[in-house]
Steps between C-alpha positions, in 0.01 A plus 500: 500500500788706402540510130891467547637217686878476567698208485561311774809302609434244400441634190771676468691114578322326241593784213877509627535117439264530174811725332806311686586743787528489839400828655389873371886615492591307285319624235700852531864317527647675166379847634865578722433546851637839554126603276298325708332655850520197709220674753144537492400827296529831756137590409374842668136385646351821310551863400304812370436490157620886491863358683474203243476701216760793632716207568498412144484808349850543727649151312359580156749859560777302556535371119658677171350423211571666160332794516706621811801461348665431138549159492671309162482162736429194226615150500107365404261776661518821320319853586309546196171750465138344510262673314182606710329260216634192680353542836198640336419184339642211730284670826179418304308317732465194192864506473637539886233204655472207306621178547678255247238478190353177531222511299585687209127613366507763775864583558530625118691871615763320692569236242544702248718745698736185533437429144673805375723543808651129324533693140614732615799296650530246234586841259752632733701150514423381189353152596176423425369356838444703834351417820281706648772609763691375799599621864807712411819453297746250715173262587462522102894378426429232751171391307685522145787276673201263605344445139870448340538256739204278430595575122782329524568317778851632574652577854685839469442861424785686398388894633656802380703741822273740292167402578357675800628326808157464637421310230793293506408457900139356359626277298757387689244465820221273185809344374620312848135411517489331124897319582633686236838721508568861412802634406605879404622590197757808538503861382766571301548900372144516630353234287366112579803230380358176500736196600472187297177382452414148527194260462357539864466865514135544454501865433704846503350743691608861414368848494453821270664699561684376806485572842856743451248686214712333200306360191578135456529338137184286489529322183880401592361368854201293330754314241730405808195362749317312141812377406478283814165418470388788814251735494609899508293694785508835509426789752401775343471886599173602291565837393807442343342230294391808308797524358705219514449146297200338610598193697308264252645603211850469701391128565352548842325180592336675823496886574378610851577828699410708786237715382481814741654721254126487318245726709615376860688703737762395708273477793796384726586220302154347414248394419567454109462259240735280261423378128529193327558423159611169290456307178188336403709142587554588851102660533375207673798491788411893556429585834178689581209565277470610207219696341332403171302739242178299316168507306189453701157264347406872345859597343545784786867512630553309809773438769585167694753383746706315220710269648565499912614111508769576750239705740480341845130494515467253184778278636497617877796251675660440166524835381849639385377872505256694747497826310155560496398835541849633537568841438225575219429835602873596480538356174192713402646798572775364291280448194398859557854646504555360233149576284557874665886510353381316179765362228698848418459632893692206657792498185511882594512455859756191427740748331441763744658243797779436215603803416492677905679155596740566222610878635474355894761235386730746319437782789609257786786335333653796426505593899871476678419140714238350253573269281194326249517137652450376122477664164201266318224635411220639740094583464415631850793369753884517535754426772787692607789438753562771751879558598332558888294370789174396319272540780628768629514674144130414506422677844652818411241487138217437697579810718448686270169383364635235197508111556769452245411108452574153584801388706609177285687359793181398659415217265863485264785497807788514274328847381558688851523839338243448216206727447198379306360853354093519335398741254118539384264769387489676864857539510566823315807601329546805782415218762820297339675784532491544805535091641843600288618781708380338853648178404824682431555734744405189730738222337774823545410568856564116586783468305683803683374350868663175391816640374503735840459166711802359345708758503 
């Protein structure tokens, strides 16, 4: 007998009426319908390997990625160097294959690898509990929105226009599920203003620094949301963090944040891992597992899964969380960034970012048709306003070899000439030199087509 069955139709009845729907479609009603093929897949009945692979090889060509051209793209993935040290130690065969440590007296490498992964983001945010990490940074704002919720029992999230807006998509998307509101706080001169708080917002959801690159006032945002009895969630950019007030010293209840900037690459957008971190009252409501040190019968030093309440294979149906093994092995190579930069390297490279963003911000502002879209203060990030065609402005950069960053229009309409520009270590000061004289000449260039059109 085959040892995989399929399921049958009447099978495939019995588990549509189990969950309350009446065909297969209508499980994939919120995807819209121009995404969706609406055929049977066009599958070729077999090739070559040799014209499989060329075929591939021919795709793979088609993409840019940082090292063909300059690129000082941002808004939550960054192009920072990995040190060969990362991928020497995360493709070690104990490290790369396991599976979710279940039994702890043989999975004592991996725990403690989370164990000091979770110090090692409990000292970055300043609050003394950490998970052992989660999928990436918007499924982690959704998952601190879900534990303020059951904290308090209130039916609105007030969200920052600075947070990423794929995190504010995630929670808005957990949010509809949970019948509870959102509603967006504005930017004003490029920081968060919060409207009048009142005793059903369950928590304010910001970021640091913001999605425009500004650095938000922490403390100022934590009196407003405790003053009405809310939580304060923050999003946090790591690296910065080296510099700036650690969240739980700025009243932070939860911290989480995209964590790619530690040891991953871009990779085309993933994989990657997000933290967690909270207050010893919220531990219990964390999401995940967490990853305990001990004393064995003998007094040696010992590791055990701590606390994984939440995990769905202790409370399978009932579970609120199914991280299980999640993205451990990125968050390892995050632990090993960090170990390999070390508490001066990452306060140097921190500074670094400051002080190249610093001269990019001065350099670009002082171009004819660039104007600084805000003048707070900025770690790594910084928007500008270009007095042309944004897109276009963008096509003539890339033509010659520099992506100058992110076109703010595509998730902030009212910003259609904005431009979201990215500064770390790989981005040298001759490199921001020259994004200043291509961006110029190209802002000029469009400027003096438009001005010929109208005349």
């Amino acid at each position: 007998m085959s040892t995989y069955v399929s399921a049958t139709e009447a099978d495939r009845r019995e588990m549509l009426a189990a969950i309350g729907v009446d065909s297969i479609e209508q499980l994939f009603s919120d995807i819209p319908e121009g995404l969706r093929l609406e055929r049977p897949l066009a599958l070729d009945p077999g090739r070559a390997e040799q014209e499989v692979y060329d075929e591939l090889r021919a795709l793979a060509a088609r993409n840019v990625s940082t090292e063909d051209e300059v690129s000082f793209l941002g808004g939550g993935m960054y192009d920072h160097y990995v040190p060969a040290l990362v991928d020497s130690i995360v493709e070690r065969s104990e490290f790369l294959t396991p599976y979710t440590p279940y039994q702890p007296e043989i999975s004592q490498g991996g725990l403690q690898a989370m164990f000091e992964y979770q110090t090692a983001i409990s000292e970055l945010t300043g609050l003394p509990v950490s998970n052992a990490s989660v999928y990436e940074g918007p499924s982690a704002v959704a998952a601190a929105g879900y534990v303020a919720k059951h904290v308090n029992r209130r039916g609105r999230f007030v969200v920052s226009r600075g947070v990423h807006p794929h995190a504010r998509e995630a929670l808005a998307t957990m949010a509809g599920s949970w019948q509870m509101e959102t509603v967006e706080a504005p930017l004003r001169t490029g920081l968060t203003e919060l409207p009048e708080l009142d005793e059903n917002v369950s928590a304010v959801i910001v970021a640091q620094p913001n999605f425009l690159g500004a650095v938000e006032d922490l403390q100022a945002l934590a009196d407003a949301a405790h003053s009405a009895g809310a939580l304060l969630i923050c999003s946090c950019d790591p690296l910065p963090l080296a510099l700036l007030k650690a969240p739980g010293d700025c009243g932070v209840d939860i911290a989480v944040g995209e964590g790619q900037t530690l040891g991953n690459r871009l990779d085309f957008g993933g994989p990657s891992f997000g933290f967690f971190a909270t207050t010893e009252a919220l531990m219990r409501r964390i999401p995940g597992r967490i990853a305990g040190e001990t004393r064995d019968l003998d007094g040696k030093r010992g590791f055990v899964l701590t606390l994984q309440t939440r995990e769905q294979h202790i409370r399978r149906e009932k579970a609120t969380s199914n991280i299980c093994t999640a993205q451990a092995l990125n968050a390892l190579a995050g632990v090993i960034y960090l170990s390999w930069l070390g508490r001066r390297g990452i306060v140097e490279l921190a500074e670094l970012m400051l002080r190249r963003t610093a001269y990019a911000r001065q350099r670009l502002a002082a171009l004819p048709g660039v104007t600084a879209l805000h003048e707070q203060p900025v770690v790594r990030e910084f928007a500008v306003t270009l007095d042309a065609p944004i897109e276009k402005v963008i096509a003539r950069c890339r033509a010659a070899g520099i992506n100058p960053g992110y076109p703010l229009v595509r998730s902030y309409p009212e910003l259609s000439e904005g431009l979201l520009i990215a500064i770390t270590e790989r981005r040298t000061r001759a490199e921001i030199d020259r994004l200043a004289d291509v961006l110029g000449a190209s802002v000029s260039a469009e400027r003096e087509t438009l001005a010929g059109v109208t005349a």
